[in-house]
MDTraj code that builds the backbone (N, CA, C; nanometers):
import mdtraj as md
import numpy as np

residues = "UNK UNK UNK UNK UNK UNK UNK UNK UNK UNK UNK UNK UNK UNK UNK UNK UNK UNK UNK UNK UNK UNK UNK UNK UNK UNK UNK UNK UNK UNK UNK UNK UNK UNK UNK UNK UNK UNK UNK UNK UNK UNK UNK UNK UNK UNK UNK UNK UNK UNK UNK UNK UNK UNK UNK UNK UNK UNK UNK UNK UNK UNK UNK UNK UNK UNK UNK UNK UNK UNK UNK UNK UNK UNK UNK UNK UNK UNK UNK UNK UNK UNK UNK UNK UNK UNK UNK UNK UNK UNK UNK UNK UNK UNK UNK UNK UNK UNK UNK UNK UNK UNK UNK UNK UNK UNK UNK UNK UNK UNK UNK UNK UNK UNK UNK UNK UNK UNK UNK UNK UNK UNK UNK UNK UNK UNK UNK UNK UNK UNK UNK UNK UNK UNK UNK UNK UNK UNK UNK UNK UNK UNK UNK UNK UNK UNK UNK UNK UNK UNK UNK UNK UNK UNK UNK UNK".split()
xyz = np.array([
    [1.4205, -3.0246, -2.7669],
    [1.3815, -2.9056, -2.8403],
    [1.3817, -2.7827, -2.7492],
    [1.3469, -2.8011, -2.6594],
    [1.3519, -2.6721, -2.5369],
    [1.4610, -2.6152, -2.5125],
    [1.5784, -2.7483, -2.4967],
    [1.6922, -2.6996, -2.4484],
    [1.7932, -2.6002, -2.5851],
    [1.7500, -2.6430, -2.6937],
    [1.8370, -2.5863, -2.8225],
    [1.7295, -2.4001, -2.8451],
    [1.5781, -2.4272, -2.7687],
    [1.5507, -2.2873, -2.8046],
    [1.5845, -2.1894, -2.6300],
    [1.6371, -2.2521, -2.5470],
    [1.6239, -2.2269, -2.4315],
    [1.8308, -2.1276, -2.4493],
    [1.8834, -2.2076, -2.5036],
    [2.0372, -2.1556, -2.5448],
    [2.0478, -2.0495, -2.6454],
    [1.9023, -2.1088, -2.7970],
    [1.9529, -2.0001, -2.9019],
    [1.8789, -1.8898, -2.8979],
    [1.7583, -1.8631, -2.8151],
    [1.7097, -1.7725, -2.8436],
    [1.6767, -1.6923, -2.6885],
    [1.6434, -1.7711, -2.5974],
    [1.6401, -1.6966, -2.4738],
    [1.7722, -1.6228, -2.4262],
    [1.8935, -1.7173, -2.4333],
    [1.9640, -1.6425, -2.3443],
    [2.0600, -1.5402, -2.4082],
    [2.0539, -1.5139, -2.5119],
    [2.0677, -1.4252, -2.6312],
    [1.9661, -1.3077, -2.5995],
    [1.8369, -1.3281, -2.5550],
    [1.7861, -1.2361, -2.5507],
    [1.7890, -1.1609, -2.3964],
    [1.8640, -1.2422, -2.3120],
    [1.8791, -1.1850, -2.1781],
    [2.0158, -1.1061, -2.1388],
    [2.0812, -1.1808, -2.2439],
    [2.2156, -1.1024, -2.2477],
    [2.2035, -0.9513, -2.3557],
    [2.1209, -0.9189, -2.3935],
    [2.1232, -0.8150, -2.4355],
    [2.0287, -0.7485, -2.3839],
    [1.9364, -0.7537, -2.3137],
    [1.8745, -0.6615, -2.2419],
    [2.0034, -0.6183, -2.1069],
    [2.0724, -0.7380, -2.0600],
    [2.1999, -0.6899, -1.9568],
    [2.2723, -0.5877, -2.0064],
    [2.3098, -0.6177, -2.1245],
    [2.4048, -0.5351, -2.1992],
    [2.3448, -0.3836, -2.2445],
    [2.2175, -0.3742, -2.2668],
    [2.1202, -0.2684, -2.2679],
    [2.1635, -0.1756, -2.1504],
    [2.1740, -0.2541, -2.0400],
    [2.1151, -0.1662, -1.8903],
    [2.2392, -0.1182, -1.8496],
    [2.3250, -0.1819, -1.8697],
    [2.4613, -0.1739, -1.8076],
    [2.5507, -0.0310, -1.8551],
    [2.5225, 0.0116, -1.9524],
    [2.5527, 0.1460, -2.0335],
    [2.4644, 0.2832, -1.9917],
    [2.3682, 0.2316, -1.9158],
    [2.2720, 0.3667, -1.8528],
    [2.3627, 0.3947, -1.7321],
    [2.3121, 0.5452, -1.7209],
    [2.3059, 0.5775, -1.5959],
    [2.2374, 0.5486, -1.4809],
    [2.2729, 0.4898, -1.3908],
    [2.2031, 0.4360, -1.2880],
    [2.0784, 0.6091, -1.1961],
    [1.9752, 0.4998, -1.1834],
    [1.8597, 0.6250, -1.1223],
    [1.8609, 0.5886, -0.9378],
    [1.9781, 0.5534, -0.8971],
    [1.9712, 0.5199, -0.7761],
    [2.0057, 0.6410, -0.6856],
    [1.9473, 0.7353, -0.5988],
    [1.9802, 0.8078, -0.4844],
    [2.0260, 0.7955, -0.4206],
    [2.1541, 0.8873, -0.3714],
    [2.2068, 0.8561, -0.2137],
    [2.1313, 0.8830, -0.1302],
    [2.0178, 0.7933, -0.0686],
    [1.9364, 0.8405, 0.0085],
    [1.9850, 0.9610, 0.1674],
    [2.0710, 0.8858, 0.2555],
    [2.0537, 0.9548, 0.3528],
    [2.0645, 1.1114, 0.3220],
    [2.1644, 1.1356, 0.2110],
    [2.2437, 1.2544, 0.1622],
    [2.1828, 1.3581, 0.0223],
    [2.1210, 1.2651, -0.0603],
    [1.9885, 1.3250, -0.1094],
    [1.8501, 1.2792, -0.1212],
    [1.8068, 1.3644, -0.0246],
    [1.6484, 1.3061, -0.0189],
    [1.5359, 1.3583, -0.1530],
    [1.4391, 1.2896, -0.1344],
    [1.3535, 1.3307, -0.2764],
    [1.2454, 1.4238, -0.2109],
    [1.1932, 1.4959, -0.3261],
    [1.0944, 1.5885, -0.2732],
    [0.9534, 1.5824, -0.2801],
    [0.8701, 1.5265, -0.1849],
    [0.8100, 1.5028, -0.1721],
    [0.7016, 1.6116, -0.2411],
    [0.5428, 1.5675, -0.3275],
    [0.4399, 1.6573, -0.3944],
    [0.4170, 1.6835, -0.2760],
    [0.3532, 1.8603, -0.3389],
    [0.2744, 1.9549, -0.2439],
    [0.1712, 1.8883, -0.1302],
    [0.1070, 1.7754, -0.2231],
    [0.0201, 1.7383, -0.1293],
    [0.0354, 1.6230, -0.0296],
    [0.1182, 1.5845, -0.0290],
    [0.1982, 1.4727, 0.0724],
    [0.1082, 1.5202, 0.1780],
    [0.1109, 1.4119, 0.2793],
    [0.0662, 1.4412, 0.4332],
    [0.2020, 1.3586, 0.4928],
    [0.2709, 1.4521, 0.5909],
    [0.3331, 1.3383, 0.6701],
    [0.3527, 1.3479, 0.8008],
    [0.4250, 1.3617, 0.8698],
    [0.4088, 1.3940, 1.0303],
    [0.3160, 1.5590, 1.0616],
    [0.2559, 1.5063, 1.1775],
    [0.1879, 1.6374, 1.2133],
    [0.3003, 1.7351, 1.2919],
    [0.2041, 1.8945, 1.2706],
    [0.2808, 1.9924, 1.3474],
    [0.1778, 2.1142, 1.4069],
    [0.2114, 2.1600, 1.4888],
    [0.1260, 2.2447, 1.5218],
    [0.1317, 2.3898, 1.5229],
    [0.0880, 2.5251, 1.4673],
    [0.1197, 2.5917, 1.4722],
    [0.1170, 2.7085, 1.5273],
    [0.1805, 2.8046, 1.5699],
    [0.1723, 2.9249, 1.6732],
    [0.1371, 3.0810, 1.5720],
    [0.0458, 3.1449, 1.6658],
    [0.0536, 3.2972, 1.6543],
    [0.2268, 3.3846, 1.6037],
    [0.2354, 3.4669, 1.5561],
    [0.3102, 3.5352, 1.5317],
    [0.3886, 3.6003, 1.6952],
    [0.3553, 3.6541, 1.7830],
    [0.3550, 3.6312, 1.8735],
    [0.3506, 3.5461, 1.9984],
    [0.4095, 3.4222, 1.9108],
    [0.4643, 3.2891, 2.0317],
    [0.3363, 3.2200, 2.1290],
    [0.2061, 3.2593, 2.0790],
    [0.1169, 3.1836, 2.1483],
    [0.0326, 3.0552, 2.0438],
    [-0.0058, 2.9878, 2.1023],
    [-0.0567, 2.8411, 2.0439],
    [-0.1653, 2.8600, 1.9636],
    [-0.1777, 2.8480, 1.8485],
    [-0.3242, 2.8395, 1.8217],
    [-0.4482, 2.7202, 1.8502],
    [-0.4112, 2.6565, 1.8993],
    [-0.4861, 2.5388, 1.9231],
    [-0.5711, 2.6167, 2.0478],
    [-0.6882, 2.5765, 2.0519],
    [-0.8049, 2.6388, 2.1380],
    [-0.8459, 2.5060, 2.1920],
    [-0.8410, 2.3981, 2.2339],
    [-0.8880, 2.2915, 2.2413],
    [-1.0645, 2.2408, 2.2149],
    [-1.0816, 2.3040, 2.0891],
    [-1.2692, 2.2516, 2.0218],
    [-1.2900, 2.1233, 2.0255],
    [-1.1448, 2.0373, 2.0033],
    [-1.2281, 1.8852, 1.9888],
    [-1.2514, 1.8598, 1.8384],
    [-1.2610, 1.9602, 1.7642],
    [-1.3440, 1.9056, 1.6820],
    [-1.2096, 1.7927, 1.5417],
    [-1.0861, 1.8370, 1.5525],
    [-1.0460, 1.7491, 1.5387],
    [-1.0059, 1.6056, 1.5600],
    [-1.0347, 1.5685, 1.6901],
    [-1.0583, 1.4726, 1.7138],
    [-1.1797, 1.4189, 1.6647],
    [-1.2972, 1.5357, 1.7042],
    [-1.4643, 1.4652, 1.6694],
    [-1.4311, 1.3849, 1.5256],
    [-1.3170, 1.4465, 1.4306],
    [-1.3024, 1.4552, 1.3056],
    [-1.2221, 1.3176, 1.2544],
    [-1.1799, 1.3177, 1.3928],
    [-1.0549, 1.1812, 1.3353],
    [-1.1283, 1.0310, 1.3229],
    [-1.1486, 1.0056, 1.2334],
    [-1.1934, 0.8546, 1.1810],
    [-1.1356, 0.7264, 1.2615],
    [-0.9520, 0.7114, 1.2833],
    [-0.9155, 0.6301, 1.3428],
    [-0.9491, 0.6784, 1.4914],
    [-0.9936, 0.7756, 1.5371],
    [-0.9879, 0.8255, 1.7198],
    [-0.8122, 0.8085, 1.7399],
    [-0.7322, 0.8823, 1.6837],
    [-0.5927, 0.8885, 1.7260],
    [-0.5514, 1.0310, 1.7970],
    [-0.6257, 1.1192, 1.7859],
    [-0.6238, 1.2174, 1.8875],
    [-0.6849, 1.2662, 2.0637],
    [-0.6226, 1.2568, 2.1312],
    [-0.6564, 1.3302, 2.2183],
    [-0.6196, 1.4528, 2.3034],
    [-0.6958, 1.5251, 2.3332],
    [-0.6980, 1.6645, 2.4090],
    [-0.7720, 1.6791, 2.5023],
    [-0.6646, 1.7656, 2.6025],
    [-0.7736, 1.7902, 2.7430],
    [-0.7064, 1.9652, 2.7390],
    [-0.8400, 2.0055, 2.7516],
    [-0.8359, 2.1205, 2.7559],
    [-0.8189, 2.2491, 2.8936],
    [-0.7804, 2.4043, 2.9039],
    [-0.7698, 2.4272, 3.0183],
    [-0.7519, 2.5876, 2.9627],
    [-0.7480, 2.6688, 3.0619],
    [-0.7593, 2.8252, 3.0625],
    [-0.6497, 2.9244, 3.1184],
    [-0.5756, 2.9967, 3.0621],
    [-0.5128, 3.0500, 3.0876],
    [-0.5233, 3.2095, 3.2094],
    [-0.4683, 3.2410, 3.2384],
    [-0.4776, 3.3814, 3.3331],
    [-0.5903, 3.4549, 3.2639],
    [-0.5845, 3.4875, 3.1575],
    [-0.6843, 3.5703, 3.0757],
    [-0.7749, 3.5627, 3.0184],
    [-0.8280, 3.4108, 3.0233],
    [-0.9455, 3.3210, 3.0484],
    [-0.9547, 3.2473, 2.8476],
    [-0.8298, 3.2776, 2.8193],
    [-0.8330, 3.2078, 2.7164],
    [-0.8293, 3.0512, 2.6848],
    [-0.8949, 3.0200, 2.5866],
    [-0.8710, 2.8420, 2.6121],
    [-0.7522, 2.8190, 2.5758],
    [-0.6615, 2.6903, 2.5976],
    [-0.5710, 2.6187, 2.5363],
    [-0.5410, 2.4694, 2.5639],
    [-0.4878, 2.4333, 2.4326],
    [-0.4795, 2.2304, 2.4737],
    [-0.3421, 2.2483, 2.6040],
    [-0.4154, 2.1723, 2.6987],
    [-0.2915, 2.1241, 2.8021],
    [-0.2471, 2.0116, 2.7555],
    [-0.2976, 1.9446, 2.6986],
    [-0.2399, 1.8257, 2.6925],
    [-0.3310, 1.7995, 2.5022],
    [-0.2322, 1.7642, 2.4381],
    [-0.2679, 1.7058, 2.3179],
    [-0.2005, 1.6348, 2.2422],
    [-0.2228, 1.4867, 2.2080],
    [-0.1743, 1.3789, 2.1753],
    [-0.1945, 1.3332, 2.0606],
    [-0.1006, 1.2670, 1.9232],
    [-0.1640, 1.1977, 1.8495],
    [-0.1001, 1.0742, 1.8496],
    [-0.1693, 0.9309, 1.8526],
    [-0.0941, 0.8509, 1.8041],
    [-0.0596, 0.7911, 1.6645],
    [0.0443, 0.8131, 1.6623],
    [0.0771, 0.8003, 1.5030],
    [0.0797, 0.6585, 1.4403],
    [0.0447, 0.5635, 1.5578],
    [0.0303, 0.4543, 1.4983],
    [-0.1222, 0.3879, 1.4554],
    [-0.2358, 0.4845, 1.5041],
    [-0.3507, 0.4731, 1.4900],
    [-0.3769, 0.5804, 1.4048],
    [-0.2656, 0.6569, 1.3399],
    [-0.3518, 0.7959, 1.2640],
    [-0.3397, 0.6838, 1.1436],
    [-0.4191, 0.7276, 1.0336],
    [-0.4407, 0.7028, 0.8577],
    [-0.3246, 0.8393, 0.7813],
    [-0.3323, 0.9226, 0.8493],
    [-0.2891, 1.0353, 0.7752],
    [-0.4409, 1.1220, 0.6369],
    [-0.5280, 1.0782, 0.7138],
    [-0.6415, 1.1104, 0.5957],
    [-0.6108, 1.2817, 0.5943],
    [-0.5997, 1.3484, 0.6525],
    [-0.5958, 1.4993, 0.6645],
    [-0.7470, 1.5797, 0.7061],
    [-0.8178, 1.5119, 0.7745],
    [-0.9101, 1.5149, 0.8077],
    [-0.9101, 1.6284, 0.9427],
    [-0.8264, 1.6173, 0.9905],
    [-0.7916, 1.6913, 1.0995],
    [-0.7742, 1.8219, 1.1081],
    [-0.6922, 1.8343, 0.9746],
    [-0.6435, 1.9897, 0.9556],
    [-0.7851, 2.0677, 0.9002],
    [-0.8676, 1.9786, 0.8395],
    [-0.9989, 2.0201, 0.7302],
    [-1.1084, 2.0393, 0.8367],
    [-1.1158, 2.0578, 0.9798],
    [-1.1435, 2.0462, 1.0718],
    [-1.1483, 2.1304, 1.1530],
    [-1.0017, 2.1981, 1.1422],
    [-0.9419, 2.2614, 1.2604],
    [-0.9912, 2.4176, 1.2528],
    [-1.0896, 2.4968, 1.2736],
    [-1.1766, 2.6511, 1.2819],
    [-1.0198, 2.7732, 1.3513],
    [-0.9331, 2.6974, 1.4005],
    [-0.8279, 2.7741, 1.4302],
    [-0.6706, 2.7801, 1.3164],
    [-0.7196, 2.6430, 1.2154],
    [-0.6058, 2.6253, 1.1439],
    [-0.4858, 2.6333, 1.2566],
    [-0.4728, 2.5420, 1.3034],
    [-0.3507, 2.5104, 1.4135],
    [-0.2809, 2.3637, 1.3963],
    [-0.3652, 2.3115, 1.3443],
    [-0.2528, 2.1614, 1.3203],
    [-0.2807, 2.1661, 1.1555],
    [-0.1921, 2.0996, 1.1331],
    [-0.1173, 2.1076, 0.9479],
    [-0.0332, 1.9385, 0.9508],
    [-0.0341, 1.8902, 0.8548],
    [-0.0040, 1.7552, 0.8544],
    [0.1490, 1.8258, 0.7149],
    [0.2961, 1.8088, 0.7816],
    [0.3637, 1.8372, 0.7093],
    [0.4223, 1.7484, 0.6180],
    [0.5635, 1.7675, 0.5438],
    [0.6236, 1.6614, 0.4571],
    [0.7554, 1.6001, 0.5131],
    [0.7427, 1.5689, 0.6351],
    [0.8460, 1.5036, 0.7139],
    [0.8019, 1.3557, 0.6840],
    [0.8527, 1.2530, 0.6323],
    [0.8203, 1.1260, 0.6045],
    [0.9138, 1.0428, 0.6750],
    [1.0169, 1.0463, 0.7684],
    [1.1360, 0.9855, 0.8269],
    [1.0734, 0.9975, 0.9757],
    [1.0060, 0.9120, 0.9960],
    [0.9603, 0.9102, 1.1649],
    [0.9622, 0.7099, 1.2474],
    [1.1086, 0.6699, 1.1685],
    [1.0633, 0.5423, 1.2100],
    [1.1360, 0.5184, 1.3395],
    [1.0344, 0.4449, 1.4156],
    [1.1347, 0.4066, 1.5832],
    [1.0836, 0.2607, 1.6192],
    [1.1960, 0.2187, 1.6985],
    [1.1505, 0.0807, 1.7411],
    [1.1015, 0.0702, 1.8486],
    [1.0369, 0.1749, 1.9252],
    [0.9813, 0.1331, 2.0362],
    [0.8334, 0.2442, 2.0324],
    [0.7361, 0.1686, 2.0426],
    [0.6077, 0.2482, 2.0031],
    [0.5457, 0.3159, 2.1192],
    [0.6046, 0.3485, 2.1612],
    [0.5780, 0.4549, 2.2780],
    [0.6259, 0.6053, 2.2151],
    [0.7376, 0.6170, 2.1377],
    [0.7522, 0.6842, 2.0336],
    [0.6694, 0.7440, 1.9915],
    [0.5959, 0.6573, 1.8827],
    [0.4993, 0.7119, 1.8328],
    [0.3544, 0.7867, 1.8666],
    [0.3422, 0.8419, 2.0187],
    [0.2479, 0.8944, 2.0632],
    [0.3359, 1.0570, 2.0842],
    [0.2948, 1.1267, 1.9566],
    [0.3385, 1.2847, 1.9940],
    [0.2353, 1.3821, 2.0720],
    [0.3620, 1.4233, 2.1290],
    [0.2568, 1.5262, 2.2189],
    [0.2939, 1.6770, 2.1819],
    [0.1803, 1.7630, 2.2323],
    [0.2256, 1.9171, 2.1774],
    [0.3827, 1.9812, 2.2060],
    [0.4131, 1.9112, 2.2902],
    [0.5605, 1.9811, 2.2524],
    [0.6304, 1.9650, 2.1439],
    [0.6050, 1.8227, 2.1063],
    [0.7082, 1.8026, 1.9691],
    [0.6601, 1.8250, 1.8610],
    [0.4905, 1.8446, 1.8546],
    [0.4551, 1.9054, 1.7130],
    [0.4436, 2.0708, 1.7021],
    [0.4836, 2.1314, 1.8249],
    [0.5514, 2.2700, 1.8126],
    [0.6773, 2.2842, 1.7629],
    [0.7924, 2.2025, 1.7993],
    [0.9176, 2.1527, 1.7408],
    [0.9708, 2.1058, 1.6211],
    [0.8103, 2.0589, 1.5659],
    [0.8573, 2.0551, 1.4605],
    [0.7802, 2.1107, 1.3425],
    [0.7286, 2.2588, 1.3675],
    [0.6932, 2.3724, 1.2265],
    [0.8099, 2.3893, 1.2063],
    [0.7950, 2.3813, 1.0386],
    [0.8904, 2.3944, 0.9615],
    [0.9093, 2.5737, 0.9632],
    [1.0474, 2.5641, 1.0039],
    [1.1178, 2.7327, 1.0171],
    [1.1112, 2.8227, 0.9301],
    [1.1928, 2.7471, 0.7968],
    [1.2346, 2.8376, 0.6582],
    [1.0936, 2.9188, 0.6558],
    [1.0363, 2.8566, 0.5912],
    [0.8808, 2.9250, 0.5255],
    [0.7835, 2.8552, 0.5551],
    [0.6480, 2.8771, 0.5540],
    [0.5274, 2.8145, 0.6255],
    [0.4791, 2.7729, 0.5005],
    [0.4437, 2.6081, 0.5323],
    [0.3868, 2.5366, 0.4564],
    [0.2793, 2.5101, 0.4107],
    [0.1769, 2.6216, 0.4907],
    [0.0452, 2.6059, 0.4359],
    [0.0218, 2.7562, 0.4912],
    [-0.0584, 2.8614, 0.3804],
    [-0.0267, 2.9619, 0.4540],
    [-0.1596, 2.9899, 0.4808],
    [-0.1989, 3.0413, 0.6075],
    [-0.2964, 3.0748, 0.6867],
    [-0.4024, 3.1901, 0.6570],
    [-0.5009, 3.1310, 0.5663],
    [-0.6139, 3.2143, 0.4920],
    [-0.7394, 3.2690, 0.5918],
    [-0.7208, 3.2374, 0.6929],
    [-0.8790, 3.2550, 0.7718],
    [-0.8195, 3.3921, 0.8757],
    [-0.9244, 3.4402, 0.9201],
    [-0.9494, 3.5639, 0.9857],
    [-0.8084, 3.5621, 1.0959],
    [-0.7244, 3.6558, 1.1681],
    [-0.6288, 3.6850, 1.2151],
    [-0.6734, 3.7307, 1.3489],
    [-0.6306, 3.6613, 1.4792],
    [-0.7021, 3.7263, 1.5784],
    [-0.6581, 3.8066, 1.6127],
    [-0.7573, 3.8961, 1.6890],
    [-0.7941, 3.9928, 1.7293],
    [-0.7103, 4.0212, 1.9052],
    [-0.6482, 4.1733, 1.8687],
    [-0.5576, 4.1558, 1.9692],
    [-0.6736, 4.2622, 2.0696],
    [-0.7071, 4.2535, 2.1794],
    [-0.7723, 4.3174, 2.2619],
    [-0.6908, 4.4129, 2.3517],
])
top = md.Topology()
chain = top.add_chain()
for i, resn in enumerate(residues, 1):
    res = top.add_residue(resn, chain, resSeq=i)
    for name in ("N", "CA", "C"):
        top.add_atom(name, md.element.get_by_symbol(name[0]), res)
traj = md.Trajectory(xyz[None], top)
């Protein structure tokens, strides 16, 4: 009995759902060549961002780190000629971040921004520890992705 409803009625009904699909347009992307666009609120690789005038905004407070849940940041801080602060050294590892955005919600200088770069895969995890050079390298050029609402410093 199985085998006579297994012929008259199942595979009748599988061949026409085939026959269904086969007449669509396929929803498949050329990925490398068109990528999808990621929502506004995506978090994906970090970046860091500069003054209008080519200087860092990062002041080294800490408090993004104080902020980071996994502890994937670190900064050591240091002073310039004009006794301003700045990160000498600032690290995230991206294999210990969450991506919570905790960091940026944090940051009293608005200097790090978590962008929509989602293509960061490498096989060797040494990689994945960015340092401030490459999250200067990589603010997005065209237009700024989060635009900078808090007070504008003050040029002396």
């Amino acid at each position: 009995m199985d085998i006579i409803r297994t012929v008259f009625i199942a595979f009748p009904k599988g061949f026409y759902t085939t026959l269904k699909h086969l007449f669509k347009k396929p929803v498949t992307r050329k990925y490398p060549y068109e990528r999808r666009e990621m929502a506004p609120r995506y978090r994906g690789k970090h970046y860091l961002e500069m003054y209008e005038d080519g200087t860092e905004r990062c002041v080294c407070c800490g408090l993004c780190a104080a902020a980071c849940p996994a502890d994937a940041i670190f900064m050591e801080g240091a002073e310039n000629e004009k006794g301003e602060r700045y990160a000498r050294i600032y690290e995230i590892n991206l294999l210990r971040c969450i991506f919570c955005g905790f960091c940026e919600e944090a940051c009293p200088e608005e200097a790090i921004f978590l962008g929509h770069e989602y293509e960061f895969s490498d096989d060797n995890r040494d990689s994945f520890i960015y340092t401030k050079e490459q999250m200067l390298e990589n603010r997005p050029k065209e237009k700024p992705f989060k635009t900078i609402i808090r007070r504008v410093r003050r040029i002396f």
